[in-house]
C-alpha positions as CSV (number, residue, x, y, z in Angstrom):
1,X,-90.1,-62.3,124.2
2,X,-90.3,-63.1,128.3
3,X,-87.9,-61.5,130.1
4,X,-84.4,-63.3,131.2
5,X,-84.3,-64.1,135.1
6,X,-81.2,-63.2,136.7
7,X,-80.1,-66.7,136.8
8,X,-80.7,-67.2,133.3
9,X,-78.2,-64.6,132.6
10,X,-76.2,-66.1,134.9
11,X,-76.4,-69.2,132.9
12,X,-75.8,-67.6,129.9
13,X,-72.7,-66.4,131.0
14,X,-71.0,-69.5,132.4
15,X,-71.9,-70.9,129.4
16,X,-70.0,-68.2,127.0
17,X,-67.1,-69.1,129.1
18,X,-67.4,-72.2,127.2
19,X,-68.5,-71.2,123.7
20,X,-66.1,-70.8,120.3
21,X,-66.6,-67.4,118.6
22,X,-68.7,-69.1,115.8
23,X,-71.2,-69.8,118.9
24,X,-71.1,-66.6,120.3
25,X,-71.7,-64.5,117.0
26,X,-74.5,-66.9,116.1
27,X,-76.0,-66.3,119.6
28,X,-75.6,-62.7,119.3
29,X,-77.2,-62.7,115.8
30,X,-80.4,-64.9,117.5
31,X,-80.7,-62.2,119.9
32,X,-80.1,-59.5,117.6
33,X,-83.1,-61.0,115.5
34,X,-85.6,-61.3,118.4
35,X,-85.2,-57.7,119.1
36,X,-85.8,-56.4,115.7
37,X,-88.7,-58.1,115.1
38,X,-90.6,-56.5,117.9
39,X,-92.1,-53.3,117.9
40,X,-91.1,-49.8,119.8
41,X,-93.7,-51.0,122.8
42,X,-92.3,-54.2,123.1
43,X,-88.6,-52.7,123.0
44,X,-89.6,-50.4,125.8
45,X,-91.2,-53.1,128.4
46,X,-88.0,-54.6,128.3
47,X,-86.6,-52.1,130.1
48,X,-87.5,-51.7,133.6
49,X,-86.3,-48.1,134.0
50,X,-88.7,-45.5,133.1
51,X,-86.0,-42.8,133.5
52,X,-83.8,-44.8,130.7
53,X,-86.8,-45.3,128.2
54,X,-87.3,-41.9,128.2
55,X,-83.7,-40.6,127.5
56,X,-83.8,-43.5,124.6
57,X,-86.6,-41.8,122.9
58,X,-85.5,-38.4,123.3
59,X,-82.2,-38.2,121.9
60,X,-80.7,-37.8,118.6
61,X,-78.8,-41.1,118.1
62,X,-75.5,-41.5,115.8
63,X,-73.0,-44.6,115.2
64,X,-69.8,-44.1,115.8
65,X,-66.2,-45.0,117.4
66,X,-65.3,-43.7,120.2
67,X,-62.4,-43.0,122.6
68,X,-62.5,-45.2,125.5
69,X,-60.3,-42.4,126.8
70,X,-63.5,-40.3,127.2
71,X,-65.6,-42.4,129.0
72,X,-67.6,-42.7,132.4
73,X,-69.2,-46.0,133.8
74,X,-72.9,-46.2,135.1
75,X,-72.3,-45.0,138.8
76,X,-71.4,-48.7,140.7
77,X,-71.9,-50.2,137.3
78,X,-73.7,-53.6,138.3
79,X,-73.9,-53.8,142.0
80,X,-70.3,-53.1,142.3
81,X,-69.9,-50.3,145.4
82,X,-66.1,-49.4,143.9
83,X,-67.2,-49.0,140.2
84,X,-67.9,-45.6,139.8
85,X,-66.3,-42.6,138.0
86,X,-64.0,-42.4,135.1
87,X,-63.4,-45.5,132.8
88,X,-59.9,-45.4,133.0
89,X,-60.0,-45.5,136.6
90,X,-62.7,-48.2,137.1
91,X,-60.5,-50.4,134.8
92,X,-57.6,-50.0,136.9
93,X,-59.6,-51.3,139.9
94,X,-60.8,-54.6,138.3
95,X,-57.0,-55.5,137.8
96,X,-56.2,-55.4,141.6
97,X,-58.7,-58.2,142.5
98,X,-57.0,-57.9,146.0
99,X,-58.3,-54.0,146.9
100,X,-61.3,-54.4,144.6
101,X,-62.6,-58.0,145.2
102,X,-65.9,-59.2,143.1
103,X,-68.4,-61.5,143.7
104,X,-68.0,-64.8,141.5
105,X,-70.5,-64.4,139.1
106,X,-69.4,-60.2,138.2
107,X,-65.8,-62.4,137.7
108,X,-67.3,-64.9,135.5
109,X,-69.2,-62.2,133.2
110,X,-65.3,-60.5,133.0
111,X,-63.7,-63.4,131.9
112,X,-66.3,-64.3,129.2
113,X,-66.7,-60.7,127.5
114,X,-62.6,-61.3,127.7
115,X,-62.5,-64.6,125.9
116,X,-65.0,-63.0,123.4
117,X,-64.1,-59.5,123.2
118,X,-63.1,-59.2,119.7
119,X,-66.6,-61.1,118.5
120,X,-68.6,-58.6,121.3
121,X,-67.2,-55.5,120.3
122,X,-68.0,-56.1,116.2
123,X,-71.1,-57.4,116.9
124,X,-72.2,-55.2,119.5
125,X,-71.5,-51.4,120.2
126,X,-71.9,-49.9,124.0
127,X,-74.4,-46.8,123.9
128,X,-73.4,-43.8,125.5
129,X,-74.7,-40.4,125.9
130,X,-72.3,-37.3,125.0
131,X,-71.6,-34.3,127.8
132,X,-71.9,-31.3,125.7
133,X,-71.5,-28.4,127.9
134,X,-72.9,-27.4,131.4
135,X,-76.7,-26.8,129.3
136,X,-76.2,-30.1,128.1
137,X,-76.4,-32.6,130.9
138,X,-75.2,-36.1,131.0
139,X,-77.3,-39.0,132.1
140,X,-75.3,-39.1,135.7
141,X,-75.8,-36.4,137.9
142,X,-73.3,-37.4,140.1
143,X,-70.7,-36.5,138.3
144,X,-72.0,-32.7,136.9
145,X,-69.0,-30.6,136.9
146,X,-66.9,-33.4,137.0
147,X,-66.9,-34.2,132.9
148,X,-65.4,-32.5,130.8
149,X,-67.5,-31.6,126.9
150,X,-66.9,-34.1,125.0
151,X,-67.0,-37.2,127.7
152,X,-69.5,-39.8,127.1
153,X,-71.7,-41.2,129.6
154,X,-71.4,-45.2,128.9
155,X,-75.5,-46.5,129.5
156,X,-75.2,-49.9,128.6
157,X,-71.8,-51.7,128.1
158,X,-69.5,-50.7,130.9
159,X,-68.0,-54.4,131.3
160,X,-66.9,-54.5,127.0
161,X,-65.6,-51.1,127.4
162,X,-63.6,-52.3,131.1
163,X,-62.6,-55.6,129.0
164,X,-61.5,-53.5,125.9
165,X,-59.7,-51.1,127.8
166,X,-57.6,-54.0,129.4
167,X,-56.9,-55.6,126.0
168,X,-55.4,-51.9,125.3
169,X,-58.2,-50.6,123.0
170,X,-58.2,-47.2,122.4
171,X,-61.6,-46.9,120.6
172,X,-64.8,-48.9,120.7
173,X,-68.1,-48.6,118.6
174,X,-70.8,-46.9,120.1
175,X,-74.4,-45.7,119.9
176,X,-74.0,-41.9,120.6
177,X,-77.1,-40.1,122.2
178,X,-77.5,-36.6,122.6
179,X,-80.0,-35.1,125.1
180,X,-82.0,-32.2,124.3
181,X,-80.8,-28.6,126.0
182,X,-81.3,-28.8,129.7
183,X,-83.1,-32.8,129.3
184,X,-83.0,-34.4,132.8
């Protein structure tokens, strides 16, 4: 599987803008399907983050729901300067559009995890990493001694969790990782 461009994402955005949730779970499921069939190797070039491949493969992974209450976004979560810190916080920015402008296309991805958001979140959990204590590290160092033990560190699904918090969710499904002891 080639890797998307950044327009082709773009694309595929604008276009779930347009989609009916029977078209979105059936794309989702497509994608889902790709990815199992490859192998660990191909899984891993797919990520372009050495640092992130390696924190996949050495945690202990669970399933579960967690509070969005509990959560911090990737530090300026998709290019966005203002996006940084505590979930709760981050959400509050991208409702005042006037102090916390973004660019069209960060918009456009907004407003179609929005229209979807109940088909995104059962089809596809964020992954997060847990803080559990000061030997425990998160995966952002930027905010040690900031978290609290038992705050999650969200790695991939910032925007569902800023869309699920504004639809008033108060839990969301997630891939839990746990770093070894003193991992960085």
């Amino acid at each position: 599987m080639a890797k998307l461009s950044a327009e082709q994402i773009k694309e595929s955005l604008r276009n779930g803008l347009a989609m009916d949730e029977a078209a979105i779970r059936s794309e989702l499921t497509r994608i889902g399907s790709q990815l199992g069939s490859m192998s660990l190797t191909q899984l891993e070039n797919q990520i372009n983050d050495s640092d992130r491949v390696r924190h996949y493969k050495n945690a202990q992974w669970t399933s579960s729901e967690i509070e969005l209450a509990r959560c911090w976004v990737w530090p300026t979560m998709g290019d966005i300067s203002w996006a940084t810190g505590k979930l709760s916080e981050v959400t509050r920015k991208v409702a005042m559009p006037a102090q916390f402008p973004l660019t069209p296309d960060k918009r456009i991805k907004f407003d179609s995890i929005a229209k979807n958001l109940a088909t995104i979140l059962s089809t596809l959990p964020i992954i997060v990493f847990i803080q559990k204590g000061v030997d425990y590290p998160g995966l952002h160092p930027d905010y040690d001694g900031q978290r609290k033990e038992g705050e999650y560190d969200i790695d991939d699904g910032c925007h569902r969790a800023i869309m699920a918090c504004q639809a008033n969710c108060r839990t969301i499904p997630a891939l839990v990782g746990k770093l070894p002891k003193r991992f960085r």
